[in-house]
C-alpha positions in Angstrom: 0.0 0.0 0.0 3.1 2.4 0.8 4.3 1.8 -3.0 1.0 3.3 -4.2 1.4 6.4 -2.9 5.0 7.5 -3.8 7.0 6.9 -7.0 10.7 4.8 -7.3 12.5 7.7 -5.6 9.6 8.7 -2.7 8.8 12.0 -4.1 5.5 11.9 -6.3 2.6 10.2 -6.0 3.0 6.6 -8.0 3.0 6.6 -11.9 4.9 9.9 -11.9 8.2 8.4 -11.9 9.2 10.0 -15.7 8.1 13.6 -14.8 10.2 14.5 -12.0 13.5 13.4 -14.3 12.0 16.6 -17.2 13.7 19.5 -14.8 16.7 16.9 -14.3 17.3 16.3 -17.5 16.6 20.2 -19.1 19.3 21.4 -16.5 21.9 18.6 -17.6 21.2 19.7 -21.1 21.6 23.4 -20.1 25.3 22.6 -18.6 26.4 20.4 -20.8 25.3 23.8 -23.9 27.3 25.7 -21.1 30.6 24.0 -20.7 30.8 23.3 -24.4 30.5 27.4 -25.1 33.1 27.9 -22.3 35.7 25.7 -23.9 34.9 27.2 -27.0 35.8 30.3 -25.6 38.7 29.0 -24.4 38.3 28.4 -20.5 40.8 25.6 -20.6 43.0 26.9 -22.3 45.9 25.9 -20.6 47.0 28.3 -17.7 44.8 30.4 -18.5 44.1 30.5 -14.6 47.8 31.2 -13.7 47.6 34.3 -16.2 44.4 35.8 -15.5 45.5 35.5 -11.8 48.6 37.4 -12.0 47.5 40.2 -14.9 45.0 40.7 -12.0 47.6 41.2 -9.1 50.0 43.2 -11.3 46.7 45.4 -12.3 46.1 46.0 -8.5 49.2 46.4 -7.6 49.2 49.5 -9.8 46.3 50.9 -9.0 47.1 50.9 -5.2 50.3 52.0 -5.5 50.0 55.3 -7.1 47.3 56.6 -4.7 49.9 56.4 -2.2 51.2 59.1 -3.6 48.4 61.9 -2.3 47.9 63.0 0.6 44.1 62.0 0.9 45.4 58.3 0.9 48.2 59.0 3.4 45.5 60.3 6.1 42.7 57.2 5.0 45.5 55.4 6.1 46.5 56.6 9.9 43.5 54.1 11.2 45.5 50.6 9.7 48.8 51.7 10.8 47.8 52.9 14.5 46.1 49.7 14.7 48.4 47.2 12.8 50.7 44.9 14.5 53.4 44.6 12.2 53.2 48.1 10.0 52.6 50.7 13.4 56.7 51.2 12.9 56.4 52.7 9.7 55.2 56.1 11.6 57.9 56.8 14.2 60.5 55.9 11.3 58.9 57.4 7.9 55.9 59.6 8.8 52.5 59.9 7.7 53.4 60.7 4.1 56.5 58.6 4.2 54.4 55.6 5.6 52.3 56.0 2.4 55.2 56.2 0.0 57.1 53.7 1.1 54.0 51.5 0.7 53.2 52.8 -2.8 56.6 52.0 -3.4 56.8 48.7 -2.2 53.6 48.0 -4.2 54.6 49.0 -7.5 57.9 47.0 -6.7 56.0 44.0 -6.5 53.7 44.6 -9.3 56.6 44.9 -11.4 57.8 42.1 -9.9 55.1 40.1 -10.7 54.5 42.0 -13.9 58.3 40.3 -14.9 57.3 36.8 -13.7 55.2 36.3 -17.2 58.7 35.9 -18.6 61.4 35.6 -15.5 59.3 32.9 -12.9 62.8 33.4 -10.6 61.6 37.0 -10.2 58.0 36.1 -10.5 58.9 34.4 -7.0 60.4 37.5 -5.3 57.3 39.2 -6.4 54.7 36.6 -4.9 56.8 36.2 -1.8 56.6 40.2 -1.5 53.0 39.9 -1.9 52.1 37.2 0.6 54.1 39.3 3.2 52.1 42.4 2.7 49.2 40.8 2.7 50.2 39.1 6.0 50.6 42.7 7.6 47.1 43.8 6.5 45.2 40.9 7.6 47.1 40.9 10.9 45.3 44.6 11.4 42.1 42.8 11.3 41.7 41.7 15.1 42.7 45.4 16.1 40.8 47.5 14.4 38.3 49.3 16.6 34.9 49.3 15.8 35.0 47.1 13.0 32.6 44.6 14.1 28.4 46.2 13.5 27.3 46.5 17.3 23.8 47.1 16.3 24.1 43.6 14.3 25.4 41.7 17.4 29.1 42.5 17.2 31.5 39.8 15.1 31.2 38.4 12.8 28.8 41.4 11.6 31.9 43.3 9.7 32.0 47.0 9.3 34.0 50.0 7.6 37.9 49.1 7.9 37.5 45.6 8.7 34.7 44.6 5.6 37.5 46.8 3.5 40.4 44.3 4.8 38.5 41.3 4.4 39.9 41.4 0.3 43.2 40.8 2.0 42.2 37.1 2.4 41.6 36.5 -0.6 44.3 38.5 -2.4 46.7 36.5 0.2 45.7 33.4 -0.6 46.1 34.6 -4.5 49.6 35.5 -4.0 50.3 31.7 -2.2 48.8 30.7 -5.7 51.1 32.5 -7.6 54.6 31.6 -5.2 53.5 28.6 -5.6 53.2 27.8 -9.5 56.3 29.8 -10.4 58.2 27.9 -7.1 56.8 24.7 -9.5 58.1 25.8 -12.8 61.6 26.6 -11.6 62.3 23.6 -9.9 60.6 21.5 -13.0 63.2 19.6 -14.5 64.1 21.7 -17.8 62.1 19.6 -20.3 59.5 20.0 -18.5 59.7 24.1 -17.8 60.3 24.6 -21.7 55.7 23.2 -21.9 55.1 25.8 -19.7 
């Protein structure tokens, strides 16, 4: 009597067994149309990944780099170092504006960096390693930012203001592990092997 009420998979009443496999089936048909365009378009085209990721760090690496330049970017800035661990030295021995220049600085030093490891992967390294350890200086702010958990939301992990705007960090970190890691790959390859990539 149970069997007459549901269908072979218990979700329809019996003799609808064919009609709950139509939405199945459309949505297979619809990813398989998907993937086929994506390869088309060239999705695995081999490292296109590894590119893509490091056009994208060199890009930002730019971009944030030459706003340390002003001083509206030096002063948006006083909140991370007063409240950063490992980058609060920078003041006593640079300054506010020399804080922020020495950051743009080191930015566009490893955007070049990174910019060169399309071609040189032994200073593609330098520039990842650079990048993992600024990104390691922001996140560390994170804990020690005041008020950067919503109090009105219940306090963490409700992120506000400094700390949402850090938050990137973790993901750009774990980008530039990405990066140290396939040119750390392709220089220890055996040289055979380096000349595919």
């Amino acid at each position: 009597m149970k069997d007459s009420y549901t269908n072979k998979v218990g979700l329809g009443p019996a003799g609808t067994e064919d009609t709950g496999k139509a939405p199945v089936l459309i949505f297979n048909e619809l990813m398989n149309l998907l993937i086929k365009i994506l390869i088309k378009f060239g999705l695995l085209k081999r490292d296109l990944d590894y590119h893509l990721v490091r056009a994208s760090m060199v890009i930002i690496y730019l971009f944030f780099g030459y706003q340390k330049w002003f001083a509206y970017e030096a002063k948006a800035l006083i909140p991370f170092f007063n409240n950063g661990p490992l980058i609060s030295w920078m003041y006593p021995v640079f300054g506010v504006q020399g804080a922020s220049w020495f950051l743009g600085v080191s930015e566009w030093l490893f955007g070049a960096l990174l910019f060169l490891g399309f071609w040189n992967k032994k200073l593609g390294i330098l520039g990842a390693l650079g990048s993992c350890v600024t990104f390691i200086m922001t996140i560390t702010i994170i804990p020690f930012m005041p008020d950067g958990w919503a109090a009105s939301a219940g306090g963490f992990p409700a992120m506000q203001g400094d700390v949402a705007f850090l938050m990137k960090d973790l993901v750009l970190f774990a980008v530039s592990v990405y990066l140290l890691k396939q040119d750390v790959e392709r220089v220890s390859l055996p040289a055979e092997w380096a000349k595919a990539y």
